[in-house]
PAZAPA-4460 file (N, C-alpha, C; in steps of 0.05 Angstrom, whole numbers, plus 32768, in hexadecimal, padded with zeros to 4 digits):
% residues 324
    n_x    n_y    n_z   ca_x   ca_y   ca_z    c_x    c_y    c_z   seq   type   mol
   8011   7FE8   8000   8000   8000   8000   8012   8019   8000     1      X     A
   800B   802E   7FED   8018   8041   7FE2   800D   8057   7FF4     2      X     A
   8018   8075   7FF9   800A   808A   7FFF   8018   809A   7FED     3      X     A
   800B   80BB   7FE7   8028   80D0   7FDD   8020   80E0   7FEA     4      X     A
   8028   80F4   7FFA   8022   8105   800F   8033   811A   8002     5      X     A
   8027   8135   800D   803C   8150   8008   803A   8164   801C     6      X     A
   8051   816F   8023   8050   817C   8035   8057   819C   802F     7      X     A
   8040   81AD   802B   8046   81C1   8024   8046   81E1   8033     8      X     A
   8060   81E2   8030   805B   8201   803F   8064   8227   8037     9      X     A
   806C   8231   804C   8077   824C   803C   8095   8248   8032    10      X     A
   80A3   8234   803D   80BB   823C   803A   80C9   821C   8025    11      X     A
   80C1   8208   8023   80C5   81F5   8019   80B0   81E3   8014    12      X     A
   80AD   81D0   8004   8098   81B8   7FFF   80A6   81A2   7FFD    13      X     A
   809E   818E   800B   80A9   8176   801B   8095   815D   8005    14      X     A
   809D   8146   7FF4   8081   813A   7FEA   8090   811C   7FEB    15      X     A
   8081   810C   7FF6   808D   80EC   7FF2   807E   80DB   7FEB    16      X     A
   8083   80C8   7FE5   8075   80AB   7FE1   807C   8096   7FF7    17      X     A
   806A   808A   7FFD   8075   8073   8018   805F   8065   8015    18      X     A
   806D   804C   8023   805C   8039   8034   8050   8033   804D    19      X     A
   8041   801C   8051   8042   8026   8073   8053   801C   807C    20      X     A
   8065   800E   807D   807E   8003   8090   8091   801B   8097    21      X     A
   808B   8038   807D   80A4   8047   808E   80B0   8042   806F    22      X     A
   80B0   803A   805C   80C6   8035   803A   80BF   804F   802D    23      X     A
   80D8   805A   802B   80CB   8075   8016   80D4   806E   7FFA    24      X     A
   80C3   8073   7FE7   80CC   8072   7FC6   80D8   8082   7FB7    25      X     A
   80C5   8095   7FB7   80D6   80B1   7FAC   80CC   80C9   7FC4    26      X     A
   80DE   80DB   7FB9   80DE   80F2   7FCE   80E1   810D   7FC0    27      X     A
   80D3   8121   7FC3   80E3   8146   7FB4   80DD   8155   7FD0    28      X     A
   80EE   8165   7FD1   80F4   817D   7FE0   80EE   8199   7FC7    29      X     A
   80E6   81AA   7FD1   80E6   81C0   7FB8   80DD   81DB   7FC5    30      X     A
   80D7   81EE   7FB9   80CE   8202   7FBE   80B5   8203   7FC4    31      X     A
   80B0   821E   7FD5   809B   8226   7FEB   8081   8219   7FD1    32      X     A
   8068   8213   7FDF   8054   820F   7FD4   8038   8212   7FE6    33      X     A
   8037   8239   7FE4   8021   8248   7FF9   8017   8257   7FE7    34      X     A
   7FF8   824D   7FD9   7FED   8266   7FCF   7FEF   8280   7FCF    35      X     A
   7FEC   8288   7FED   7FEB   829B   7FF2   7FFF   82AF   7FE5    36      X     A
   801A   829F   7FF6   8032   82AF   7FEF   803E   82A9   7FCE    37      X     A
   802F   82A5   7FBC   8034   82A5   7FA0   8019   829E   7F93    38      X     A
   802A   82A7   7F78   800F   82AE   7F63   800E   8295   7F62    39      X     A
   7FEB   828B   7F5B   7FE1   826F   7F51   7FEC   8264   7F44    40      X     A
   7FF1   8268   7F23   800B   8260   7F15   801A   825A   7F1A    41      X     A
   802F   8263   7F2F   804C   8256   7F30   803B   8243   7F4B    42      X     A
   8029   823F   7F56   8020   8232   7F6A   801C   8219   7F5B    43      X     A
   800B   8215   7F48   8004   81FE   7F32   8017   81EE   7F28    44      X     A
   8032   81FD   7F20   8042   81F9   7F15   8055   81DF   7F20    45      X     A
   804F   81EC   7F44   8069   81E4   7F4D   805D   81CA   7F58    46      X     A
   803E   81CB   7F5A   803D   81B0   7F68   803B   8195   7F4E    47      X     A
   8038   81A3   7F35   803B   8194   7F1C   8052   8186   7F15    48      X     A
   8062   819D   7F1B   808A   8193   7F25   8088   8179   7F35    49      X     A
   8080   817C   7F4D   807F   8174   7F67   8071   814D   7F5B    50      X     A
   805D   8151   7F54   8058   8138   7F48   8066   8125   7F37    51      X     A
   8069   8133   7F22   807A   8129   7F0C   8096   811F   7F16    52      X     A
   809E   812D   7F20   80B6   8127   7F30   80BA   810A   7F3E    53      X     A
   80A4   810A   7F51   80A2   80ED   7F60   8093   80DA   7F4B    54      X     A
   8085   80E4   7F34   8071   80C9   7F23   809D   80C1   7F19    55      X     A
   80A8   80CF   7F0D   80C4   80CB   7EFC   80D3   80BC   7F14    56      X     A
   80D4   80BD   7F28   80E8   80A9   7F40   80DB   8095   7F3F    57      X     A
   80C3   8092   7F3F   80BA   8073   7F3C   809C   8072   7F34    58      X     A
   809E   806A   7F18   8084   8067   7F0A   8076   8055   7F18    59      X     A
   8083   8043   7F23   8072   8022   7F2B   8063   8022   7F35    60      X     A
   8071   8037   7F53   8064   8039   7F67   8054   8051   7F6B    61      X     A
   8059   8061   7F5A   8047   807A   7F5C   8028   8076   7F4B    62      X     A
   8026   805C   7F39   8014   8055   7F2B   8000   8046   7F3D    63      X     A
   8000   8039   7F59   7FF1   8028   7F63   7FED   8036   7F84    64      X     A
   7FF2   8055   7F82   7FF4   805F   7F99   7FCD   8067   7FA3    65      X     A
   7FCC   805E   7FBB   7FB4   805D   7FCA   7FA5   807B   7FD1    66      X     A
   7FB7   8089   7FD8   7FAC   809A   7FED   7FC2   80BA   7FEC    67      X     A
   7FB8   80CD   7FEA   7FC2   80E5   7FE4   7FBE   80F5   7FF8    68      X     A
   7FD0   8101   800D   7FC9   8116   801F   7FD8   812E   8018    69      X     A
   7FD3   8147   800D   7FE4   815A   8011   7FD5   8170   8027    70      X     A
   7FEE   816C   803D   7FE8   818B   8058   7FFB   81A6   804B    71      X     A
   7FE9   81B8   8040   7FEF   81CF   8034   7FF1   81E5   803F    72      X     A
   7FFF   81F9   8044   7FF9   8212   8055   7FEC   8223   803D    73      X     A
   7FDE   8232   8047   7FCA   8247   8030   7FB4   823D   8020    74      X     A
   7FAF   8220   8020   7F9A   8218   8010   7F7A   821C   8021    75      X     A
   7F7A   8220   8037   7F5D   8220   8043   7F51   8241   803A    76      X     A
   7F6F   8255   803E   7F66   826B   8038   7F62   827A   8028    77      X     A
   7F71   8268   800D   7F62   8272   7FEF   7F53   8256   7FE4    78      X     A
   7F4C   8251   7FFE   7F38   8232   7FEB   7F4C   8226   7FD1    79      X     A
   7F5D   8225   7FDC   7F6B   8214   7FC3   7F70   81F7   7FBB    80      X     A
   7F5C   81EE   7FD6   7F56   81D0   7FD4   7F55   81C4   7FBB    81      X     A
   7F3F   81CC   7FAD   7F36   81C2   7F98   7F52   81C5   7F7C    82      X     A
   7F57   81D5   7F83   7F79   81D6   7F6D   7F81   81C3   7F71    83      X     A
   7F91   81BD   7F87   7F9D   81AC   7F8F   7F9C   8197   7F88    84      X     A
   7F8D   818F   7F96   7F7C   816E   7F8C   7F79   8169   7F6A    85      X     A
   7F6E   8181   7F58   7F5F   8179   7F3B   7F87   816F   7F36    86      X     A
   7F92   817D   7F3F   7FB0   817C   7F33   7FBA   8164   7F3C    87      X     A
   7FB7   8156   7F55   7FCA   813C   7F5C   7FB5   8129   7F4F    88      X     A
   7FA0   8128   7F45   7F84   8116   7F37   7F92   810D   7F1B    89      X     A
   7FA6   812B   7F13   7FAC   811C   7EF6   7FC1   8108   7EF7    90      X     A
   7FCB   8106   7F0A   7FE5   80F4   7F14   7FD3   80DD   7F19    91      X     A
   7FD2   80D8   7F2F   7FC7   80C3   7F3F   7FB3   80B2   7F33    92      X     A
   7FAD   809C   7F3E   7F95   8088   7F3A   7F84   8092   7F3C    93      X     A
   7F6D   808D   7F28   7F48   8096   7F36   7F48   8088   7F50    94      X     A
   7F4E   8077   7F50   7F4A   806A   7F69   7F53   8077   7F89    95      X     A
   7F65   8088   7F8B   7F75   808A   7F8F   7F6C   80A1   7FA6    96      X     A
   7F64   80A3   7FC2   7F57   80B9   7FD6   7F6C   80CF   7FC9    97      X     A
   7F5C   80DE   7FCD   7F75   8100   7FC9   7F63   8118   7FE6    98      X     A
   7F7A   811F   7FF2   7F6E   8129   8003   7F84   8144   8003    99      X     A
   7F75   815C   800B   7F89   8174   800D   7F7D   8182   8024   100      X     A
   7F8A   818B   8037   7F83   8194   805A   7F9C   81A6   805A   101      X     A
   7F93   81B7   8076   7FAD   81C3   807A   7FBD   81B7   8085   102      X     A
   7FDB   81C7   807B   7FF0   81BB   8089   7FF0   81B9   80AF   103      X     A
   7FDF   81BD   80BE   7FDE   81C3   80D7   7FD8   81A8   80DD   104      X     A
   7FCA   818E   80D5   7FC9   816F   80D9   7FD9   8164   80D6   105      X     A
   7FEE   8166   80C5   8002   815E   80BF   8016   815D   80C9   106      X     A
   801D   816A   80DE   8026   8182   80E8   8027   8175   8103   107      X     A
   8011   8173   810A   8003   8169   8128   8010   814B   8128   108      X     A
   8007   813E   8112   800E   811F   810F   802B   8117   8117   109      X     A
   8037   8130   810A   8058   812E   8107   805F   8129   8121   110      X     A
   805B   812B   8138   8053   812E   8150   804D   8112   8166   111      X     A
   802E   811A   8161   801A   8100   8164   801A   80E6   815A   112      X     A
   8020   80E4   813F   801F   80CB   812E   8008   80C5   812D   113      X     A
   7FF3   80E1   8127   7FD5   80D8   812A   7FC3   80E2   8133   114      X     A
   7FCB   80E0   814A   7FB6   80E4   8164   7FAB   80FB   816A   115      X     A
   7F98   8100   8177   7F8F   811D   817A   7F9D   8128   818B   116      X     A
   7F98   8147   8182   7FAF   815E   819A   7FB0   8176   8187   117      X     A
   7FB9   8183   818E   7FC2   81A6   8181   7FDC   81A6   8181   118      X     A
   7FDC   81B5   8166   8000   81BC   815C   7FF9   81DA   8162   119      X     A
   800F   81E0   8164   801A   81FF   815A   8033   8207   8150   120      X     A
   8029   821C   8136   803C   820B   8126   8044   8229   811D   121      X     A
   805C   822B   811C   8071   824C   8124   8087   8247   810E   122      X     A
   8080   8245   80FA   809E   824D   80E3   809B   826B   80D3   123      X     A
   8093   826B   80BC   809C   8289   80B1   807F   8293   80BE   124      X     A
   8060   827D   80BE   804E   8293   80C8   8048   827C   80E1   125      X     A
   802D   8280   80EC   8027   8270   810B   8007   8271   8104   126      X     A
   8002   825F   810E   7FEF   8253   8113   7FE1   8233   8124   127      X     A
   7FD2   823A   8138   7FC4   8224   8149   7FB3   8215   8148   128      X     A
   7FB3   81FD   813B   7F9E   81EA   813A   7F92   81D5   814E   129      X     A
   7F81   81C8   815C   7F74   81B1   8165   7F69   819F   8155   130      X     A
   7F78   818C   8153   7F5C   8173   814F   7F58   815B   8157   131      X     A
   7F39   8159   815C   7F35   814A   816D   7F37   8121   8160   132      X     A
   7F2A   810D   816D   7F2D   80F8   8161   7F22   80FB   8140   133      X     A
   7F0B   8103   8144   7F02   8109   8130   7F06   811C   8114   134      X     A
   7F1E   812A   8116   7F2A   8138   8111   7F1C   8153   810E   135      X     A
   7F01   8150   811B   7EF4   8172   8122   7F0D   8181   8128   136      X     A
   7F0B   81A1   811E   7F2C   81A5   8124   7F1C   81C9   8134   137      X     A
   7F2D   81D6   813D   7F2A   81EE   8140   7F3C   8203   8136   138      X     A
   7F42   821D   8139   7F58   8227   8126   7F5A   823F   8139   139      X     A
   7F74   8252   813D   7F75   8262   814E   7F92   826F   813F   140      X     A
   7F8B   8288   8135   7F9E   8299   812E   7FA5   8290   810C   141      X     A
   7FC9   8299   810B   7FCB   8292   80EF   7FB9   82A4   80DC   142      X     A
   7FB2   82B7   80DC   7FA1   82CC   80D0   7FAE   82DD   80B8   143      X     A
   7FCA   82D9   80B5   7FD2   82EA   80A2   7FEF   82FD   80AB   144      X     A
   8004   82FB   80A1   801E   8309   80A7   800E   8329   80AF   145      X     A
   8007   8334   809F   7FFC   8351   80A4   7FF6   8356   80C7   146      X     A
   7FE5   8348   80D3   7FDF   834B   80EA   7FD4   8335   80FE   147      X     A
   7FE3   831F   80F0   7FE5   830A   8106   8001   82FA   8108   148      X     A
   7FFB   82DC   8109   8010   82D2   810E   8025   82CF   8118   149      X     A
   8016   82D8   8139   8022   82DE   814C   8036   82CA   8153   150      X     A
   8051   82D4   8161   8064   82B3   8165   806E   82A4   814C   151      X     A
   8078   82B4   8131   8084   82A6   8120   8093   82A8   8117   152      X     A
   80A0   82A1   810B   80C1   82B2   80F6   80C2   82CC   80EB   153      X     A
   80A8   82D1   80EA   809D   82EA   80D9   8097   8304   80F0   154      X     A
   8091   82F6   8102   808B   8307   811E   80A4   830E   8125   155      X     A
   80AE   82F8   8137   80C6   82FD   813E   80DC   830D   8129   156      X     A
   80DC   8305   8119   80EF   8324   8107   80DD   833E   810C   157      X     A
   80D0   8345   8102   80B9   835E   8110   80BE   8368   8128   158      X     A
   80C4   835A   8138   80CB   835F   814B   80E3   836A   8154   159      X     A
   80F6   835D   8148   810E   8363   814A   811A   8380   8139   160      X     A
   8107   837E   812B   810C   839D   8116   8104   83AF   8124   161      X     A
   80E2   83AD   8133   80E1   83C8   8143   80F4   83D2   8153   162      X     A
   8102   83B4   815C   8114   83BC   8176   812B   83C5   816B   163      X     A
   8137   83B8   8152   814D   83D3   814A   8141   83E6   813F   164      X     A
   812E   83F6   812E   8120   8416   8130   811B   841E   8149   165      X     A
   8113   8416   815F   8111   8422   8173   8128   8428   8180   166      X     A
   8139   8419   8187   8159   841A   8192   8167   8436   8189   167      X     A
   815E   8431   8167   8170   8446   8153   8167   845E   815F   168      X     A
   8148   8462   8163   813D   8475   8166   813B   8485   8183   169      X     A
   8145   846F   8197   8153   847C   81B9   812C   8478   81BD   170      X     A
   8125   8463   81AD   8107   8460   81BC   8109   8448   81C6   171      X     A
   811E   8437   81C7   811E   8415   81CD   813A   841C   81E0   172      X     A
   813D   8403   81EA   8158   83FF   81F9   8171   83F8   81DC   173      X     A
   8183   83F6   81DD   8199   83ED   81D0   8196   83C5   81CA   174      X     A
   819D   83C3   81B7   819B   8396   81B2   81AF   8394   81A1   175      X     A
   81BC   8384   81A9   81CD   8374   8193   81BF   8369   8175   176      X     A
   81AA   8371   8177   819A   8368   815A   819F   8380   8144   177      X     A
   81A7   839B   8147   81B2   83A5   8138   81C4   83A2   8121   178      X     A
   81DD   8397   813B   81F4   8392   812E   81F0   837E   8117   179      X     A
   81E1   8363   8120   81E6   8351   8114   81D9   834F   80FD   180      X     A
   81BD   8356   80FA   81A9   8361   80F0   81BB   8377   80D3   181      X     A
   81C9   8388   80D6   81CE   839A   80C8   81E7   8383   80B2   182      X     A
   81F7   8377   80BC   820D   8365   80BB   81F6   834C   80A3   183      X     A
   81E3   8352   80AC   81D1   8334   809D   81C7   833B   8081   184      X     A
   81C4   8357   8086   81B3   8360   806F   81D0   8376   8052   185      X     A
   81EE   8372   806A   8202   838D   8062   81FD   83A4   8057   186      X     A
   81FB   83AC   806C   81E7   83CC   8068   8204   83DC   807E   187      X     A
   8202   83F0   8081   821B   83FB   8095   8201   8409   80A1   188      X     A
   81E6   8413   80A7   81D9   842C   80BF   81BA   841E   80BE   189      X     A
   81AD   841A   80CF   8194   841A   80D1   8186   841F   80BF   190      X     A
   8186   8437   80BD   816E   844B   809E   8172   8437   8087   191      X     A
   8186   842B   807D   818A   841D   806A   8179   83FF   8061   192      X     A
   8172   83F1   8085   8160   83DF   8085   8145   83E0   8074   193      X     A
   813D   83FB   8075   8124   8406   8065   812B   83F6   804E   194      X     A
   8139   83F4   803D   813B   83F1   8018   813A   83D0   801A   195      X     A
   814A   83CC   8028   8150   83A9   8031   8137   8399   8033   196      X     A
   8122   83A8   8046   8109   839B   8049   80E8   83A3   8032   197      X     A
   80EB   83B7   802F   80E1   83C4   8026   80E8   83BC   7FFF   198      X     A
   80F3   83A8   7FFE   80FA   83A7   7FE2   80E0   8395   7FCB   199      X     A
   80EA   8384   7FC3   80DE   8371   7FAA   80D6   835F   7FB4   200      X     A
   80DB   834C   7FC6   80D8   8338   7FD1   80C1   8337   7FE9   201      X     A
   80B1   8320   7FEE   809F   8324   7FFE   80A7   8324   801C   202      X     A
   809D   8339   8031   80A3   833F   8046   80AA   8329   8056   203      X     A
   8099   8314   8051   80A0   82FF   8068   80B5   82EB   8057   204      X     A
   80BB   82EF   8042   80D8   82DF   8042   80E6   82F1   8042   205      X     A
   80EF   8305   8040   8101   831F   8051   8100   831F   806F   206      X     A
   80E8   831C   8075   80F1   8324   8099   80F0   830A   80A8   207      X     A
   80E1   82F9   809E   80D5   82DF   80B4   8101   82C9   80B1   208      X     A
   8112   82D6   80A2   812F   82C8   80B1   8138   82D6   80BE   209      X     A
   812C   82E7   80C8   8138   8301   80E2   8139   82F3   80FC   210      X     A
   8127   82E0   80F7   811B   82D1   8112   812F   82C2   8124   211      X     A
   8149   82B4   8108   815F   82A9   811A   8174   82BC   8127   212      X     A
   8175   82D9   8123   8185   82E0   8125   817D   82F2   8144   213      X     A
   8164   82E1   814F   8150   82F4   8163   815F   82DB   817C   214      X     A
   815E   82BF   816B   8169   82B1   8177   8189   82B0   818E   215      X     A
   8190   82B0   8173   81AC   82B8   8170   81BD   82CB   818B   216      X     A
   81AF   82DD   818B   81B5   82F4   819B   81A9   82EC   81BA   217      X     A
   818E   82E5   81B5   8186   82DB   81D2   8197   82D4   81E7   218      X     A
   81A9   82BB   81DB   81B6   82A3   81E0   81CE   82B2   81F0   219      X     A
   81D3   82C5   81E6   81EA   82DC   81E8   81EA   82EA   8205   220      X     A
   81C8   82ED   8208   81BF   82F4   821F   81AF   8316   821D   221      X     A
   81AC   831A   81FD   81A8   8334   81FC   8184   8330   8203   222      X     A
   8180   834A   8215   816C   834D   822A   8147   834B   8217   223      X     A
   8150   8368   81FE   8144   836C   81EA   8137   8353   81D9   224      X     A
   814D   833B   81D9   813D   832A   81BF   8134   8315   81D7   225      X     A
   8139   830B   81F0   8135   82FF   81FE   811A   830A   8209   226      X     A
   8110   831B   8207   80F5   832A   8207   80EC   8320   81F5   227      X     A
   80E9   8323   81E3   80E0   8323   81C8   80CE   8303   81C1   228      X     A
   80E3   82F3   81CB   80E2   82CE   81CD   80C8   82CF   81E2   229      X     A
   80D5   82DC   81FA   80C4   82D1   820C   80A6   82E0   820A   230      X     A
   80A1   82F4   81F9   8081   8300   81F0   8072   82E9   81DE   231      X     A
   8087   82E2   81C8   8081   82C9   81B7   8070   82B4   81C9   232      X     A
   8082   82A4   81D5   807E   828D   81ED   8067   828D   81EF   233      X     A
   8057   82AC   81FE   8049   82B1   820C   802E   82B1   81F1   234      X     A
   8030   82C2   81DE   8023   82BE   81C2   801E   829C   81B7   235      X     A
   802A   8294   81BF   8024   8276   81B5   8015   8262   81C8   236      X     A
   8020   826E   81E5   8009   8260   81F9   7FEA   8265   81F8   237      X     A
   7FEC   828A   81F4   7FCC   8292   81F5   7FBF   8278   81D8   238      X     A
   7FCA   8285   81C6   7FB8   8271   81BB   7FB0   8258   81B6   239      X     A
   7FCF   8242   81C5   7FCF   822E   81CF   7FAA   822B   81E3   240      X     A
   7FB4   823A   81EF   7F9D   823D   820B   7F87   823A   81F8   241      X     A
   7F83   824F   81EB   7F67   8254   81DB   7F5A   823E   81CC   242      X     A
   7F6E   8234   81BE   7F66   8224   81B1   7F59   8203   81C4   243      X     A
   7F6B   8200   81D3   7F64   81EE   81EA   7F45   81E8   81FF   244      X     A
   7F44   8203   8203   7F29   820C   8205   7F12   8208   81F9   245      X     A
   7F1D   8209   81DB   7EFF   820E   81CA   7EF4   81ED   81C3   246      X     A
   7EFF   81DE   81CE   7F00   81BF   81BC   7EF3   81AD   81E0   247      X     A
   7EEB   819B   81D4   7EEA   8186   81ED   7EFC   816B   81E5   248      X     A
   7F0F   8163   81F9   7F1D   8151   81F7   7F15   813E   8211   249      X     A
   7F2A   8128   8209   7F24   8112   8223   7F31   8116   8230   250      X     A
   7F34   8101   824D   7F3F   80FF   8263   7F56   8103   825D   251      X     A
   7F70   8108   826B   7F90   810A   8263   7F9B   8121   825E   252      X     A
   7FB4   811C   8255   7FCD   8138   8242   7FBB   8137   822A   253      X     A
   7FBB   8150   8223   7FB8   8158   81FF   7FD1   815E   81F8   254      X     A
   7FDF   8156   81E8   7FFD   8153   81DB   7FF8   816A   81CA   255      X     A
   8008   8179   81CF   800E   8194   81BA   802F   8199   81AC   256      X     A
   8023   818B   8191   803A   8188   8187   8048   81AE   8176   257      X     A
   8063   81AC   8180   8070   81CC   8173   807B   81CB   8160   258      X     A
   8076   81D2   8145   807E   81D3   8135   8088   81E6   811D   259      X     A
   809F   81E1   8114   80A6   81FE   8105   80B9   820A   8112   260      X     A
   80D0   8219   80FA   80EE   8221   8103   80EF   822B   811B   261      X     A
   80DA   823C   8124   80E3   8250   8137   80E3   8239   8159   262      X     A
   80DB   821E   814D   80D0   8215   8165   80F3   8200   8168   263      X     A
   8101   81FD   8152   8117   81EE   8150   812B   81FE   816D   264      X     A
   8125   8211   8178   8132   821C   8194   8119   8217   81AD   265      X     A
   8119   8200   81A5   8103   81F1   81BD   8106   81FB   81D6   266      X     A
   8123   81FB   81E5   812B   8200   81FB   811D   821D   8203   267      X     A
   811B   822A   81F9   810D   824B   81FB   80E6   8242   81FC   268      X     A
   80E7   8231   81F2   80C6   822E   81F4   80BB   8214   8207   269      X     A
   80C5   81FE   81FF   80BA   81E9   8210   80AC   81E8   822D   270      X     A
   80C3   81F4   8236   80C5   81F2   8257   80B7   8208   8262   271      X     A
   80B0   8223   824B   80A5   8239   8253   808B   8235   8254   272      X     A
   807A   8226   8235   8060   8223   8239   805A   8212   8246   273      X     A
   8065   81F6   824C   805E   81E0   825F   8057   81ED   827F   274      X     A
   806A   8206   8290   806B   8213   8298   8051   8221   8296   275      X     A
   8048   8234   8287   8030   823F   8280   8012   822B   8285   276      X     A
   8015   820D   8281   8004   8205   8284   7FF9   81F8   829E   277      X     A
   8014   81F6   82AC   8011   81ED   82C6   8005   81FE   82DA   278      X     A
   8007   8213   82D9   7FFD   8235   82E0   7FEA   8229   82E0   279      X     A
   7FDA   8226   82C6   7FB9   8225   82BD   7FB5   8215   82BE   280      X     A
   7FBD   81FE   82CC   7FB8   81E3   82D9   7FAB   81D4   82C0   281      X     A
   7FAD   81D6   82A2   7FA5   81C9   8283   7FB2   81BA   8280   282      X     A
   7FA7   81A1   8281   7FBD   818F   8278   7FC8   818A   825B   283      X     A
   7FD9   8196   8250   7FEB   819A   823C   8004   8189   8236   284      X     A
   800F   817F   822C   8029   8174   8225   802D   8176   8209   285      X     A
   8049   818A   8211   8057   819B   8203   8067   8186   81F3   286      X     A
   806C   8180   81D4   807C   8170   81CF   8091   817C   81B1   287      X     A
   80A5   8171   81AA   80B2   8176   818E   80A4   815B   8179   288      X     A
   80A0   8160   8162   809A   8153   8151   80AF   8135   8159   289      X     A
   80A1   811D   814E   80B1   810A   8151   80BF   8109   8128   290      X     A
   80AC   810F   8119   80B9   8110   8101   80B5   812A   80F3   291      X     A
   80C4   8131   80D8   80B7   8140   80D4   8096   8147   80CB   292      X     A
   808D   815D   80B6   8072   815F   80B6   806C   814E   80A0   293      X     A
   807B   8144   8092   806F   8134   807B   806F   811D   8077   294      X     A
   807B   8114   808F   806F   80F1   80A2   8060   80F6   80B4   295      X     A
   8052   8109   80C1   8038   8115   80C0   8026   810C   80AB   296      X     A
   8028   8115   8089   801B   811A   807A   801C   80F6   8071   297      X     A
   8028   80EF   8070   802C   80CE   8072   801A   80BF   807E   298      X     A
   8015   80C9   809A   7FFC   80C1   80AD   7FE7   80C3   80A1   299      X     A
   7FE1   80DF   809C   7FCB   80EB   8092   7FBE   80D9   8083   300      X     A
   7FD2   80D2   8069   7FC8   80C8   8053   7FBE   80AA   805F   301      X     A
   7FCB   809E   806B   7FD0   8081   8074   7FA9   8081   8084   302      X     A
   7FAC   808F   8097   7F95   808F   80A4   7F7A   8097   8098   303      X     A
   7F84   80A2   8088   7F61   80A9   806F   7F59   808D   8060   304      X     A
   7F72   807B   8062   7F5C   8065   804D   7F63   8053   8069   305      X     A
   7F67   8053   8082   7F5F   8042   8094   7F75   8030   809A   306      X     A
   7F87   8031   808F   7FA0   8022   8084   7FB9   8024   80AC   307      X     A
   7FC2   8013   80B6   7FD3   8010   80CE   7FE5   800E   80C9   308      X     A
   7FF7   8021   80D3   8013   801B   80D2   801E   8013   80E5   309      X     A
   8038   8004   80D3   804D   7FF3   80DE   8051   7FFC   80FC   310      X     A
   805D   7FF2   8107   8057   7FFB   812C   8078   8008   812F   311      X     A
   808B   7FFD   811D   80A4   8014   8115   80A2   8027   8102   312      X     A
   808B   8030   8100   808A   803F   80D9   809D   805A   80E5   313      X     A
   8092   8070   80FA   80A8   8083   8105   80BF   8080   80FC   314      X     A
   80D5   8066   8106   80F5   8062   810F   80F2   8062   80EE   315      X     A
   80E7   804F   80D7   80F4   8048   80C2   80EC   805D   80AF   316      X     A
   80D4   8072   80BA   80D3   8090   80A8   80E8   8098   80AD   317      X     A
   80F3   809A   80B9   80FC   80B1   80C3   8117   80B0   80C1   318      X     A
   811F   8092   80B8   813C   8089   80B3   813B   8089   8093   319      X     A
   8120   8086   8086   8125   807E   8068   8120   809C   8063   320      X     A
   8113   80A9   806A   8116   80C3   805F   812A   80D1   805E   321      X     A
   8136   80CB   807C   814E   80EE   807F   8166   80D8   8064   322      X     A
   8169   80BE   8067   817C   80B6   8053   8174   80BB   8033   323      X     A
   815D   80C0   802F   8158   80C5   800F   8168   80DB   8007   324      X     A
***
């Protein structure tokens, strides 16, 4: 039994073929694939790439494949479901489930291996999902770079920019995010950042890699970006919280899996929101993905036609993938 799953987001698209034991066939890595953040066209294009690519690594097995999950970021909010899908239809078997959801299940699974619980999921944008057994889901934030997406790569640089304009301007304290910041973009004065950001390129892939360098500095001990983290933290609990709230679950931990670059400095978040929830006496457990999100999307697919996996499928994803 075949699956092809894709894992699509702002910053890369992840797409494989597997089995259930954990065997991967073919595999592409490629460029971002988010409506949002690109025109439809090169959106069509790339997941046309994205196919063809894996049908050419292995006709055999791409011809008798079962079950299709792609977790997409931006498809709920330009309804681009239906693209999606008419496009992996010309590939695939009639036979063949095709399913397209957001990337936020996928996500969770990566995690869970399934099971119900809430991700939150913090790379170039953020956004908080629940779902339950049933996969009733709820949704909390993630609204749009403009004025949400609180707690994400995109934030966190935002953040760090007011704090060098303000510094510049004797309206902030002084941060080592200046220096480094200026050094990232080689600019020699502040005023100059204007042209840097302000250019051709879309804002959140300009500002949302500012985010490591918020890191970076923290670590250092500078006061300014160590603020900055710990407002995040606190942005990702509220809606942690919120979302937790709005859902009924059973007896036990609800596993909240973290996902996305900004969360790869676990040590700054783990212990803070686990912390946060003990306060609020919610029973929460805080976890890191056990794979990535597109053995998540593996699940996904696996579990839509009812199909069990191997009771090692994890250890041998996760060994046959990172070796492809």
């Amino acid at each position: 039994m075949y699956v092809l799953a894709i894992d699509g987001g702002g910053t890369k698209t992840s797409a494989v073929i597997c089995d259930e034991l954990g065997n991967v066939y073919a595999k592409v890595v490629t460029t971002r694939s988010n409506p949002t953040a690109m025109g439809i066209q090169y959106f069509k294009s790339t997941i046309h790439d994205i196919l063809q690519n894996l049908r050419q690594q292995n006709p055999q097995v791409f011809a008798t494949i079962d079950s299709c999950f792609a977790g997409m970021a931006g498809v709920k909010e330009l309804q681009a479901e239906e693209v999606v899908e008419s496009i992996v239809r010309q590939y695939v078997p009639n036979t063949a489930h095709v399913i397209v959801d957001n990337d936020a299940l996928i996500a969770l699974y990566s995690g869970t291996l399934g099971q119900a619980g809430i991700v939150q999921i913090a790379g170039t944008g953020a956004i908080t999902m629940g779902y339950d057994r049933e996969q009733h889901f709820h949704r909390v934030g993630g609204w749009g770079y403009l004025f949400d997406d609180e707690g994400s790569g995109y934030d966190l640089g935002i953040q760090g920019l007011k704090a060098i304009f303000q510094s510049y301007d004797g309206r902030g304290a002084p941060t080592a995010l200046t220096d480094v910041v200026l050094r990232y973009f080689s600019v020699k004065n502040v005023p100059q950042l204007i042209e840097c950001i302000y250019g051709e390129e879309h804002p959140r892939t300009v500002i949302a890699p500012l985010s490591k360098y918020v890191f970076d500095v923290a670590e250092k001990g500078d006061l300014i970006a160590i603020q900055i983290i710990e407002d995040a933290c606190k942005k990702h609990y509220t809606a942690i919280k919120a979302c937790y709230s709005q859902m009924t679950w059973e007896k036990g931990d609800v596993p909240v899996v973290l996902v996305g670059g900004v969360f790869n400095n676990e040590a700054y978040f783990l212990p803070k929101l686990q912390q946060f929830a003990q306060v609020d006496e919610i029973p929460l457990q805080f976890m890191a993905p056990v794979l990535q999100p597109i053995g998540g999307a593996v699940i996904a697919a696996f579990k839509h036609i009812n199909a069990q996996l191997g009771l090692d499928f994890a250890k041998t994803f996760f060994k046959n993938y990172e070796q492809e």
